[in-house]
Structure formats: structure tokens, C-alpha cells
N, C-alpha and C positions, 0 to 999 in steps of 0.2 A: 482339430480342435476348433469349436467356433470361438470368435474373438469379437468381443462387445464392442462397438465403432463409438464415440465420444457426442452428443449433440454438442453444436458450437455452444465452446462456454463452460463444457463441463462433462464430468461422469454421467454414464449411463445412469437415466432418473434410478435405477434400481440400487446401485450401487451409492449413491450419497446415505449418510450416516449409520449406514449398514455394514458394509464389508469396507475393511485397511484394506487398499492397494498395493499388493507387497510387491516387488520389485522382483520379477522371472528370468532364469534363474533369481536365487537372493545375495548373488553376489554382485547384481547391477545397483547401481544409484547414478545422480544427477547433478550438476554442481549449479548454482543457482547465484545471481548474484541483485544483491539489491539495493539501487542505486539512489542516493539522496542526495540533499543538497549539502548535508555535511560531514555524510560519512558514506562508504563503499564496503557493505558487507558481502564477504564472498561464503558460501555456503556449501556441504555434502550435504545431500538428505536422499531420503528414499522415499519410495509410490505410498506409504502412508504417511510422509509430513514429518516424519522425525529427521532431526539434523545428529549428522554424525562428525564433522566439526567444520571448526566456522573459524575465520581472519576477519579483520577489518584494517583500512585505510583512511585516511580524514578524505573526500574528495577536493578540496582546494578548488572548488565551481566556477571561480574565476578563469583557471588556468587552462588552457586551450585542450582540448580533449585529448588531440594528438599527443600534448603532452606527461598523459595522465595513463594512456593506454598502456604502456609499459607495467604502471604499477597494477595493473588490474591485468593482466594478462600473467605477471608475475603469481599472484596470488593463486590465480586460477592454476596453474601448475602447480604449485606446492599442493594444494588440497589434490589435483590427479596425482600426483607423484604419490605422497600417502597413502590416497587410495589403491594402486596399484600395490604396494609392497602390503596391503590386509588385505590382497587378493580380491579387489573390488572392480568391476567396468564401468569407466564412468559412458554412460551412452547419451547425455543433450547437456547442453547452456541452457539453460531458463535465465532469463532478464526479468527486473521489476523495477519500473522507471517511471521518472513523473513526464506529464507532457505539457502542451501539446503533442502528439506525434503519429504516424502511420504507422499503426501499429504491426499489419502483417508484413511490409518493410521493412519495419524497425529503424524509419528515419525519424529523429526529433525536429521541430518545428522551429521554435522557440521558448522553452521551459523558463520562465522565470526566476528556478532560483537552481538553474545550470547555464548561466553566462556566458562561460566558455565552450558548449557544447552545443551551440544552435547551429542548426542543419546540418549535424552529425547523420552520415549512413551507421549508424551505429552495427545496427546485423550484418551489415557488411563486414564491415571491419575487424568484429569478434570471428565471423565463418571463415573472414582469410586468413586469420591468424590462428585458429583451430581448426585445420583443416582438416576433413573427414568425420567432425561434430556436429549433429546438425543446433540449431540455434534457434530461440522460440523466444519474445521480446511481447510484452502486456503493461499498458497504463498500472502505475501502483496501486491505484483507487479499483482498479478492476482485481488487479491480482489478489492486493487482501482483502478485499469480499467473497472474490473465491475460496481465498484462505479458513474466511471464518465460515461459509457455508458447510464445504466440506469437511474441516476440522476443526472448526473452534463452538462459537455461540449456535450453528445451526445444528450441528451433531447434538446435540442433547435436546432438539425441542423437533417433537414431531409434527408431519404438515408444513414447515415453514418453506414458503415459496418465493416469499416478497423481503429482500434484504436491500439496506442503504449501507454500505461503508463510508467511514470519511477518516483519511488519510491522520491530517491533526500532527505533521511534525516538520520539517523545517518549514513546508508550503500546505496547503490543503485543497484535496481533491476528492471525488467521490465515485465507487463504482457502485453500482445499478442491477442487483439479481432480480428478475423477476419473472417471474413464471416459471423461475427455476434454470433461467437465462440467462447470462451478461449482456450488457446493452451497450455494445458499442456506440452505435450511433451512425449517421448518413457518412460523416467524416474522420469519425476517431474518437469524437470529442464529447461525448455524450460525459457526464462526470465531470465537467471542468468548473464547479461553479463556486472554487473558489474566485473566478473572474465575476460572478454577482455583488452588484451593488448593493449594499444595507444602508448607504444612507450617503447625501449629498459629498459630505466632507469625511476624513477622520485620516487613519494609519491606511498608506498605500501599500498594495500586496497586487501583484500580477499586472502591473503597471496601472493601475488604474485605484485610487484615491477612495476612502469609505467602502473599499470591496470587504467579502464575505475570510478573505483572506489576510486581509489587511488588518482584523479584525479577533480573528480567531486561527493561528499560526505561531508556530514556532518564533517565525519571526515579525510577526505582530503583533503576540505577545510582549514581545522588546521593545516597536514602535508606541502602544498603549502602557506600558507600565515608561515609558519616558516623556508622553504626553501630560499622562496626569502624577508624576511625579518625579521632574527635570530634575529635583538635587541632590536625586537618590540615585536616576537610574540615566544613561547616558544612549545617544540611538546606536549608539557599539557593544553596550552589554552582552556579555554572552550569554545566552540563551539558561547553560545550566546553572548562571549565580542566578538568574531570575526561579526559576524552577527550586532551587534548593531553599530559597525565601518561602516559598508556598509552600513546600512540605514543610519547613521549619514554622507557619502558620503567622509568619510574621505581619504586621495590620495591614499595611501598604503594599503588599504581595498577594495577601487576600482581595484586596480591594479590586487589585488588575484580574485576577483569576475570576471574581465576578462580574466585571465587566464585560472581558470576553466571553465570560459564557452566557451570557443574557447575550449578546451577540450571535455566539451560537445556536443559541437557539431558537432566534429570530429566521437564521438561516431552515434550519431544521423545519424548522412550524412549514416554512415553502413547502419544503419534501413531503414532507407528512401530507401536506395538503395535494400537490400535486400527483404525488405516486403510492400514496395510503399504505404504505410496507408495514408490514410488521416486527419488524427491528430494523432500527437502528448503531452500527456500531461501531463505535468510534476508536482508534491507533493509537499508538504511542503517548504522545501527553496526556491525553485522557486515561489511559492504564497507569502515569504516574503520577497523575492530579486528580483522580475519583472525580469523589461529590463536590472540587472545588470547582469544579467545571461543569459537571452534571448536573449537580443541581438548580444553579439557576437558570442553566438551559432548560432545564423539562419544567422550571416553572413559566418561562414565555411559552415554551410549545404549548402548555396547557392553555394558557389565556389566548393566544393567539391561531390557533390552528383548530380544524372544526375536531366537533367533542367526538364523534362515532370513529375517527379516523385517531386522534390520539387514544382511545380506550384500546383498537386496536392496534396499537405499537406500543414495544415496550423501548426503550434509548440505553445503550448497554455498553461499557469500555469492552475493548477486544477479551473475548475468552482465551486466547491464546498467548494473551498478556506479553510479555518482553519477548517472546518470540515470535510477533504477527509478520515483524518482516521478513524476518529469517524463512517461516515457512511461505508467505506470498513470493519469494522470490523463487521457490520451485512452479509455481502456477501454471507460468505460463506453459511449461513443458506439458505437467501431467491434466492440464485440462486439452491438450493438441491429439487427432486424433492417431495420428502418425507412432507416437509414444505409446500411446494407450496400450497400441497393438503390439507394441514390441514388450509392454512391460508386463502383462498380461500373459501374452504366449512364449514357454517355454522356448516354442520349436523355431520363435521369430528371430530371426541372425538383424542385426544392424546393417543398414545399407550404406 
């Protein structure tokens, strides 16, 4: 049988929004896990993007990773254990993690809103503790672009070459298709811009004061709604009474949700300008804040970014809606081409 080989980054060009990837035999699937800074979802799914069940964990970011690996190593057995007794093979780890990090290592750098996990060998330490699994670890900003390329926003629109993700939940990061590529980068780091400055002062995010992150983030949405409104909201809010204010359409929830997104979209108008994509699309809070977010981001992309290059892009929450991380945290496997080969061919045994 010949077996289609993966270009880096992704499915044979043939194979995107064409053919489900069904997992060969179909009793194999892959356990995925995808790592935030407030929560640890552990996932099954298979070679076309469906989850066949899923755990989660708070991840506690603070707490030293060593300390933590237990409960994620926990998890990930109970979903093989499962799997196995519906006669399933679980055959890779797939990771989706923020960075910085090296990512075919799978060593983290400094993540700023994983405290306790800097200079984690991460892939190591999942492959020593699953041993005979192999292990495959992708920036989250990378993974759900893959995500949505292959299975979400890109699948329904033919032609589409040129994709921006951007993360949008406890931190904000971006992954980069284009040309029908992921774009790493010389370092790893290509996507990090939530570390971009939008303006001298404001809400710190990525260590660094008036960032792109500090701004428009789960948790700079918290630092912004307590800036412009100390006797309401405190810099320890938790994320979802701010969030629940905004869908509840309250004034001074609204007011924060437009603030960031005119920030947002300050950010965007760059990209737009720099890398002329034709979607943009944006995770998690933006699937559960719409147009309080969108909108008056795509009204600065409009004023501020040139007009041939916003006609050509449309700015879009993730198609794949509350499940973009769930399936970005397969990614990193079924875009490897290692996997590809094994899920693809029948006749290919696991090494």
C-alpha cells in the first residue's frame, strides 16, 4: 500500500478538507492532552478530530510541575484503561501547550502563565512515564490553527491557504498557516505576540506592561475590568464572574469587553497587515463573548489596517466552538508524519 508522508505542519495538501482521517485499523485512537494555565484537559479522539471522551483537572500553574505530573499521568490512564476494555489502541500522546518552548523537544522555556513549569523537559518526562508511547508536543497557538484548518473554519471554505489563530484564554498566543504551513519560526517562537507592545503603559501580561496580552486575555481581561472599574471588580476576580457579567450584558462588563476588543483589534490590524491571511480565528473567549469582542475589534482592523488586505480577510470565533481545544490537543500527533503512516496503513504495526 503506498502511504501519503505528512508535509511539515500538516496533512497531505490533498487530504485537508476532503477526506476524515479515520484511524487504521478503527480500533486505534490517540489521547491528547491540552494544557492551560487553568485547566488540564485530557482527551480520546481519533484521525478525524472526534473526541470519544475527555477528563479535566484545574492545573494549579503555580505548583511545581513534578508536582502535578502525577495527576496528569493519572488521567491519562483512566482514558487508556477505558479505551482498552471498548477494545480500542491507544497508539501516541499528543500535547497542546503554551510557550515559549522547543517544541520537537518538548522542553518549555518560560510560559508565563505556567510558573511552576519553567524549564520543564516536558516530552521527556510524559515518554518516561509512558513507556513504549511515542509522544508528539506543539505550541497551542500552532495546534488550534491546525485545529481549525483541518477541522473547523478551514473545512468549509475552499482555497483557504492563509490562516491566523489566536489562542484568547487564560494567555494569548498565535499560530501562523500559510501557504498551507505552520510557521514555526528560526526558534520556536514565531506566534508569541502576545509578548507585543500596544501601548506604553496599561494591564501587564507576559511580563511586560501595555502587552498585546495584558490587554486582551483571559487574564487581562481581569487586570482591565479592575483598572477601569476598582469597586466592582478586584486584580483576583475570577475570570468566569467577569465573563458571566458579559454574557449577562451588564454595563461595566460590556464596557471591559469593548475595551479589549478594540485592543484586540489594534493587535490584529498588525497581522492583517503583516501577513494578509484570510481568516482570522480566534479560541475560546471569543466562542463565548461573540460580537462583544468582535466587534469592535474588526471596527479598528477596518480603520486601521490597509483596506485590500482587510477585504481580504474575514475575523471569525473558532468553528469548532467549545471544542477547539479538545481537538487541538490531537494536533500535534496527527499532523507528525510518523503517525500519519501508522494511522493510514492498515498493514503498519506500532514501533
Amino acid at each position: 500500500m503506498a502511504v501519503a508522508v505528512a508535509k511539515p505542519g500538516g496533512f497531505p495538501e490533498h487530504d485537508r478538507c476532503h477526506t476524515e482521517i479515520s484511524l487504521a485499523p478503527q480500533l486505534r485512537s490517540l489521547i491528547g492532552l491540552d494544557i492551560g494555565g487553568t485547566k488540564i484537559a485530557c482527551v480520546e479522539g481519533t484521525g478525524a478530530g472526534d473526541i470519544l471522551q475527555r477528563r479535566e483537572i484545574p492545573t494549579q500553574a503555580t505548583r511545581p510541575f513534578e508536582q502535578t505530573l502525577p495527576g496528569i499521568l493519572a488521567l491519562i490512564h483512566q482514558l487508556v484503561a477505558a479505551a482498552s476494555v471498548a477494545g480500542r489502541e491507544i497508539v501516541a500522546l499528543s500535547v497542546s501547550i503554551g510557550g515559549p518552548l522547543r517544541i520537537d523537544a518538548g522542553v518549555l522555556h518560560n510560559p508565563p502563565h505556567l510558573p511552576g513549569w519553567h524549564h520543564t523537559r516536558l516530552k521527556d518526562r510524559l515518554s518516561q512515564s509512558m513507556s513504549g508511547l511515542p509522544v508528539y508536543v506543539e505550541h497551542d497557538g500552532n495546534a488550534g490553527a491546525l485545529a481549525e484548518y483541518h477541522f473547523g473554519v478551514g473545512r468549509s471554505r475552499t482555497g483557504i491557504r492563509h490562516l491566523i489563530f489566536l489562542t484568547f484564554g487564560t494567555g494569548l498566543g498565535a499560530g501562523f498557516v500559510v501557504n498551507g504551513q505552520i510557521v514555526h519560526g528560526a526558534s520556536d517562537t514565531a506566534g508569541e505576540v502576545g509578548h507585543w507592545r500596544l501601548s506604553p503603559e496599561g494591564p501587564e501580561g507576559f511580563g511586560k506592561a501595555g502587552s498585546w496580552e495584558g490587554f486582551a486575555s483571559g487574564a487581562g481581561l481581569v487586570q482591565l475590568a479592575h483598572r477601569l472599574f476598582p469597586q466592582r471588580w478586584s486584580a483576583d476576580t475570577p475570570i468566569r464572574e467577569l465573563v458571566d457579567a458579559m454574557l449577562n450584558n451588564e454595563s461595566d462588563a460590556l464596557a471591559v469587553a469593548e475595551a479589549a476588543g478594540k485592543r484586540m483589534g489594534q493587535g490584529i490590524a498588525l497581522l492583517v497587515d503583516a501577513l494578509n491571511p484570510q481568516l482570522i480565528v480566534l479560541g475560546s473567549l471569543a466562542v463565548a463573548l461573540g460580537e462583544r469582542i468582535l466587534a469592535p475589534a474588526r471596527q479598528v482592523v477596518a480603520r486601521e489596517a490597509l483596506p485590500e488586505a482587510v477585504a481580504a480577510c474575514e475575523i471569525v470565533p473558532a468553528a469548532l466552538g467549545t471544542r477547539i481545544g479538545d481537538v487541538a490537543a490531537l494536533m500535534a500527533a496527527l499532523t507528525a508524519p510518523p503517525l500519519l503512516q501508522l494511522i493510514q496503513d492498515p498493514t503498519c504495526a506500532m514501533s
